[in-house]
N, C-alpha and C positions, 0 to 999 in steps of 0.2 A: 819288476814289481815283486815284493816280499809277499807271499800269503802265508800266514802260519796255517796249519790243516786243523781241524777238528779234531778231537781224542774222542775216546769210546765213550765216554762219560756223555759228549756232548750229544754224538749221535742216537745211546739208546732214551737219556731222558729228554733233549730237548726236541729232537727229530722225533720221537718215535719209534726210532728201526728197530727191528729185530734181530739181524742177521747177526754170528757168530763173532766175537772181535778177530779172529785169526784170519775168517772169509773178509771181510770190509773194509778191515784197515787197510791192506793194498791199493786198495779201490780206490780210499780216499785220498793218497797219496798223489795217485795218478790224476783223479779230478778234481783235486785242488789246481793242480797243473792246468786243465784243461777251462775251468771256470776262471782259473786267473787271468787265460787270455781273453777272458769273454767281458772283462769287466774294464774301465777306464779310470778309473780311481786310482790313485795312491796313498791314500789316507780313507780312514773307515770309521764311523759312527761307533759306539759298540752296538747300537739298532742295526744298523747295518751290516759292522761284522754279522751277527749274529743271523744274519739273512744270507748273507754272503754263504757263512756253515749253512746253513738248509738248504742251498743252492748244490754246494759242494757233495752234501751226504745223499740227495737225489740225485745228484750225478752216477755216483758210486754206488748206489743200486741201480739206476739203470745198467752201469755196466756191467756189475757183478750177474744180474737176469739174463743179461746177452750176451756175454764173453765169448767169442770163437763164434758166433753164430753170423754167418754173411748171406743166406739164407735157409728157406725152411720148405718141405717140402710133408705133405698131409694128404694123401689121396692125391687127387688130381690136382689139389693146389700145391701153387709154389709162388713165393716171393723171395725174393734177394734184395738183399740192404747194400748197395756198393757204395751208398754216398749217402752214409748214414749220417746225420748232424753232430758235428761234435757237443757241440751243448745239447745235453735230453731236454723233450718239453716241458718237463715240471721245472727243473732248475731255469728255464726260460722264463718261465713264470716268476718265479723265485726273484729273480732279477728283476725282472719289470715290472714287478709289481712294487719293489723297493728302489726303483731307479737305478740302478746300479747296470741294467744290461748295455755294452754297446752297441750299437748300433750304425754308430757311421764313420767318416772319416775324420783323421787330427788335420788339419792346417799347420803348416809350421811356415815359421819365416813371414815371409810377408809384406 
């Protein structure tokens, strides 16, 4: 599957984000990748695209907040993420609320 990734343009005004272009773009590179495999499509609405990017740019902040972080430890707590979702919850959302997440398996053949 082809994902073209979002540009800065898209992320600061149609997203929102704040973050640096030098910090995010990475990000987004990488979680285009990762939203690409979350989705079953091969052709995109531009609605869609366009949700597709929201999905992607919540991606890439989730990951840019947690980079390198496999746990956390605070006083006496401590949590470890060793089997952290590769899709974040927002971009979950993102998807399913546009149809776009998958969820189950292809059938082939038959």
């Amino acid at each position: 599957m082809i994902l073209i990734y979002p540009d800065y343009d898209f992320y600061r005004v149609v997203f929102c984000g704040e973050a640096d272009e030098d910090i995010i773009m990475p990000f987004i590179r990488t979680a285009g990748d990762i939203i690409g495999g979350a989705v079953l499509n091969d052709y995109f609405s531009r609605e869609e695209q366009s949700e597709l990017f929201r999905a992607v740019c919540a991606q890439a902040e989730y990951m840019a907040d947690n980079e390198g972080f496999s746990s956390v430890k605070l006083g006496d707590f401590s949590a470890e993420y060793p089997n952290a979702p590769a899709v974040c919850p927002r971009a979950a959302a993102i998807l399913e609320g546009a149809g776009l997440l998958f969820r189950g398996g292809v059938m082939l053949g038959g």
